[in-house]
C-alpha positions as CSV (number, residue, x, y, z in Angstrom):
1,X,59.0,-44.2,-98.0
2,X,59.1,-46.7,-95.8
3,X,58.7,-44.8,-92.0
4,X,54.7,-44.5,-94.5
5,X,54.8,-48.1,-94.4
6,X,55.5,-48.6,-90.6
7,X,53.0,-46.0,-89.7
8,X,50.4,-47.7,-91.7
9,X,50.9,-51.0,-90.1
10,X,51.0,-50.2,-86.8
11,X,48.1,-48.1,-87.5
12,X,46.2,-51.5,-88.9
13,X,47.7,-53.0,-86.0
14,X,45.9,-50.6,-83.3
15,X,42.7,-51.1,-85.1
16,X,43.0,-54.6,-85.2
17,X,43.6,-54.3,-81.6
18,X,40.5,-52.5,-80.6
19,X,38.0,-54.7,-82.5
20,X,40.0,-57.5,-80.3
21,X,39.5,-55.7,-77.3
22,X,35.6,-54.5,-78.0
23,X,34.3,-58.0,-78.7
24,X,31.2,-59.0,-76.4
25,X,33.1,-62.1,-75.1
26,X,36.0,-60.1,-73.7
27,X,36.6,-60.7,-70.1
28,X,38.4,-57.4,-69.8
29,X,35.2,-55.4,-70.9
30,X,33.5,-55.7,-67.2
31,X,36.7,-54.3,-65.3
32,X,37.5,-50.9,-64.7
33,X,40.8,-50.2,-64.8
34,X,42.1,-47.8,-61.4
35,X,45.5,-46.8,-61.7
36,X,47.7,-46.4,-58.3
37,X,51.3,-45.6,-57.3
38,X,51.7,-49.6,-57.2
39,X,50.3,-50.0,-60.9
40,X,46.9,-51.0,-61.9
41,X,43.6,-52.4,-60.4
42,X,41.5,-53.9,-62.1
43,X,38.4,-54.1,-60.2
44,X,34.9,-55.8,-61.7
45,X,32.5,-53.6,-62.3
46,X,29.8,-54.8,-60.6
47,X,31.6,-54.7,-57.6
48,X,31.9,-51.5,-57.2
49,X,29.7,-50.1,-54.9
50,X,30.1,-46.3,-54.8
51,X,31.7,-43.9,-55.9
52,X,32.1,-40.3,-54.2
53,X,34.3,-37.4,-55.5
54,X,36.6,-35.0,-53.4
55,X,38.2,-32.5,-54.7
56,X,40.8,-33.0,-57.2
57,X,40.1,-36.9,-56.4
58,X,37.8,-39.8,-56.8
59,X,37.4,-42.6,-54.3
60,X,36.3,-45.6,-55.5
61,X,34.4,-47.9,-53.2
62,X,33.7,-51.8,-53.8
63,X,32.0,-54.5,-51.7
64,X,34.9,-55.9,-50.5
65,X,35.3,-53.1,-48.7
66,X,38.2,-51.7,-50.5
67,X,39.1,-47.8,-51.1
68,X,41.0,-46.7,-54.5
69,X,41.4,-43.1,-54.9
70,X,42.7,-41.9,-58.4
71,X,43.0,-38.3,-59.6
72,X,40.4,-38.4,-62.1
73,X,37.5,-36.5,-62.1
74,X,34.2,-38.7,-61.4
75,X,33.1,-37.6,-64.7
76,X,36.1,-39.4,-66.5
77,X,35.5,-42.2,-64.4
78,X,31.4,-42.8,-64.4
79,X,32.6,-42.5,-68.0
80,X,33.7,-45.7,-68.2
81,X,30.4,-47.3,-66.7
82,X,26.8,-48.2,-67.6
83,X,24.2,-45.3,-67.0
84,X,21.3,-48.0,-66.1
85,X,23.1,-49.5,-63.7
86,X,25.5,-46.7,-61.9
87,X,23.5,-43.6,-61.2
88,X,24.4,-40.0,-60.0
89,X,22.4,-38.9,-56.6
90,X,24.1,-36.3,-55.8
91,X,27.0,-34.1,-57.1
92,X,29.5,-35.6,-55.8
93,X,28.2,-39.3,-55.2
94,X,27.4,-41.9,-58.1
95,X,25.9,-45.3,-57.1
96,X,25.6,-49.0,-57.8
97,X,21.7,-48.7,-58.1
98,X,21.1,-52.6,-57.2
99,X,23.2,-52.2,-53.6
100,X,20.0,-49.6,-52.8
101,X,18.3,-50.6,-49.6
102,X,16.4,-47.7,-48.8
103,X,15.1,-44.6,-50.2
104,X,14.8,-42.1,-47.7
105,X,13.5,-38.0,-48.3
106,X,17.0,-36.6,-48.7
107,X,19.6,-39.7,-48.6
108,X,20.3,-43.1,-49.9
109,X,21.4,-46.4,-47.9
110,X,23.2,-49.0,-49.5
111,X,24.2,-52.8,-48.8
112,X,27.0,-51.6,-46.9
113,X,24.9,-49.7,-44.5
114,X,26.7,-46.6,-45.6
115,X,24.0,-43.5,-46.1
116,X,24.9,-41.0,-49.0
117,X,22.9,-37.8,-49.2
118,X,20.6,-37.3,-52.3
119,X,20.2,-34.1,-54.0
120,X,16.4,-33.3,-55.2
121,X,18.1,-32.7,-58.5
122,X,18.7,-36.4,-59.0
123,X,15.8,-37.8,-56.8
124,X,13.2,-38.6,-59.7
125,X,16.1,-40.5,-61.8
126,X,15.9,-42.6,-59.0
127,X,12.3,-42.5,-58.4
128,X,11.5,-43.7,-62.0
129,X,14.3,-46.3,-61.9
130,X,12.2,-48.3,-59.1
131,X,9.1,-46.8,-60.3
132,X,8.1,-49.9,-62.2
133,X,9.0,-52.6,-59.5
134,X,6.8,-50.7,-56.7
135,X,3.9,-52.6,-55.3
Protein backbone atom coordinates (compact mmCIF):
# COMPACT_ATOMS: atom_id res chain seq x y z
CA UNK A 1 0.00 0.00 0.00
CA UNK A 2 2.24 2.40 0.65
CA UNK A 3 5.20 1.87 -2.45
CA UNK A 4 1.10 3.44 -4.29
CA UNK A 5 1.60 6.24 -2.13
CA UNK A 6 5.39 7.01 -2.96
CA UNK A 7 4.66 6.53 -6.55
CA UNK A 8 1.88 9.01 -6.47
CA UNK A 9 3.97 11.63 -4.85
CA UNK A 10 6.79 11.55 -6.69
CA UNK A 11 4.65 11.47 -9.61
CA UNK A 12 2.88 15.01 -8.26
CA UNK A 13 6.33 15.86 -7.59
CA UNK A 14 7.59 15.48 -11.39
CA UNK A 15 4.61 17.40 -12.52
CA UNK A 16 4.99 20.04 -10.13
CA UNK A 17 8.47 20.18 -11.47
CA UNK A 18 7.65 20.68 -15.06
CA UNK A 19 5.10 23.45 -14.61
CA UNK A 20 8.30 24.97 -12.56
CA UNK A 21 10.48 24.45 -15.23
CA UNK A 22 7.97 25.59 -18.31
CA UNK A 23 7.14 29.01 -16.74
CA UNK A 24 7.84 32.04 -19.25
CA UNK A 25 10.19 33.62 -16.66
CA UNK A 26 12.61 30.65 -16.55
CA UNK A 27 16.10 31.46 -17.35
CA UNK A 28 16.76 27.92 -18.27
CA UNK A 29 14.08 27.97 -21.15
CA UNK A 30 16.62 29.95 -23.66
CA UNK A 31 19.62 27.34 -23.12
CA UNK A 32 20.07 24.26 -24.94
CA UNK A 33 21.44 21.81 -23.09
CA UNK A 34 24.79 19.86 -25.06
CA UNK A 35 25.99 17.07 -23.27
CA UNK A 36 29.90 16.12 -23.45
CA UNK A 37 32.39 13.62 -21.91
CA UNK A 38 33.05 16.58 -19.37
CA UNK A 39 29.24 16.94 -18.43
CA UNK A 40 26.93 19.46 -19.72
CA UNK A 41 26.91 22.82 -21.76
CA UNK A 42 24.57 24.91 -21.58
CA UNK A 43 24.85 27.21 -24.34
CA UNK A 44 22.08 30.29 -25.05
CA UNK A 45 20.20 29.74 -27.75
CA UNK A 46 20.58 32.63 -29.54
CA UNK A 47 24.06 32.12 -29.69
CA UNK A 48 24.19 29.49 -31.60
CA UNK A 49 25.07 30.07 -34.88
CA UNK A 50 24.86 26.87 -36.96
CA UNK A 51 24.36 23.80 -36.79
CA UNK A 52 25.63 21.07 -39.39
CA UNK A 53 25.17 17.21 -39.14
CA UNK A 54 27.83 14.41 -39.95
CA UNK A 55 27.13 11.24 -39.78
CA UNK A 56 26.17 9.64 -36.61
CA UNK A 57 27.02 13.31 -35.10
CA UNK A 58 25.96 16.91 -34.77
CA UNK A 59 28.26 19.77 -34.47
CA UNK A 60 27.08 22.55 -32.91
CA UNK A 61 28.45 26.01 -33.81
CA UNK A 62 28.08 29.34 -31.68
CA UNK A 63 29.44 32.89 -32.07
CA UNK A 64 31.96 32.58 -29.87
CA UNK A 65 33.44 30.46 -32.02
CA UNK A 66 33.06 27.32 -30.09
CA UNK A 67 32.48 23.65 -31.59
CA UNK A 68 30.25 20.97 -29.47
CA UNK A 69 29.61 17.75 -31.18
CA UNK A 70 27.03 15.45 -29.54
CA UNK A 71 25.68 12.13 -30.90
CA UNK A 72 22.30 13.18 -31.53
CA UNK A 73 20.78 13.36 -34.65
CA UNK A 74 20.10 17.14 -35.92
CA UNK A 75 16.50 16.28 -35.83
CA UNK A 76 16.55 15.62 -31.91
CA UNK A 77 18.41 18.60 -31.64
CA UNK A 78 16.58 21.47 -34.01
CA UNK A 79 13.98 19.75 -31.84
CA UNK A 80 14.70 21.67 -29.08
CA UNK A 81 14.66 25.09 -31.01
CA UNK A 82 12.30 27.77 -32.53
CA UNK A 83 11.24 27.05 -36.28
CA UNK A 84 11.03 31.04 -36.99
CA UNK A 85 14.16 31.64 -35.90
CA UNK A 86 16.54 28.44 -36.74
CA UNK A 87 15.87 27.22 -40.27
CA UNK A 88 16.91 24.10 -42.28
CA UNK A 89 18.87 25.03 -45.83
CA UNK A 90 20.10 22.14 -46.58
CA UNK A 91 20.02 18.51 -45.34
CA UNK A 92 22.50 18.51 -43.32
CA UNK A 93 22.85 22.33 -42.20
CA UNK A 94 20.23 24.26 -40.01
CA UNK A 95 20.81 28.04 -39.39
CA UNK A 96 20.43 30.96 -37.08
CA UNK A 97 18.38 32.90 -39.77
CA UNK A 98 19.34 36.59 -38.27
CA UNK A 99 23.39 35.73 -38.58
CA UNK A 100 22.37 35.65 -42.63
CA UNK A 101 24.52 38.14 -44.61
CA UNK A 102 23.98 36.97 -47.96
CA UNK A 103 21.79 35.03 -50.10
CA UNK A 104 23.55 33.72 -52.86
CA UNK A 105 21.93 31.12 -55.93
CA UNK A 106 23.11 27.86 -54.28
CA UNK A 107 24.74 28.88 -50.74
CA UNK A 108 24.33 30.97 -47.63
CA UNK A 109 27.01 33.28 -45.74
CA UNK A 110 26.72 34.02 -42.28
CA UNK A 111 28.25 36.59 -39.63
CA UNK A 112 30.98 34.41 -39.31
CA UNK A 113 31.92 34.59 -42.83
CA UNK A 114 31.44 30.80 -43.03
CA UNK A 115 29.44 29.90 -46.51
CA UNK A 116 26.98 26.79 -46.18
CA UNK A 117 25.54 25.38 -49.34
CA UNK A 118 21.61 25.68 -49.85
CA UNK A 119 19.62 23.04 -51.28
CA UNK A 120 16.74 24.36 -53.78
CA UNK A 121 14.56 22.23 -51.58
CA UNK A 122 14.76 24.66 -48.74
CA UNK A 123 15.54 27.92 -50.77
CA UNK A 124 11.94 29.47 -50.85
CA UNK A 125 11.55 28.93 -46.83
CA UNK A 126 14.26 31.26 -46.90
CA UNK A 127 13.11 33.33 -49.74
CA UNK A 128 9.67 34.03 -47.95
CA UNK A 129 11.35 34.50 -44.58
CA UNK A 130 13.06 37.87 -46.01
CA UNK A 131 10.38 38.22 -48.51
CA UNK A 132 8.68 40.89 -46.48
CA UNK A 133 11.76 43.02 -45.44
CA UNK A 134 12.96 43.34 -49.27
CA UNK A 135 13.04 46.86 -50.65
Amino acid sequence: MKQNNVIKLNHVKVVSIKKEILKPNNPFLDKLYVPSAEGIHLVKKMDILRIESSGNYTHIFTKSLKKYTVSKTMKSVISKLEDDVFIRIHHSHVINASEITFIGNSNIELSDESILPMSRTYKSRIISLIEPIKY
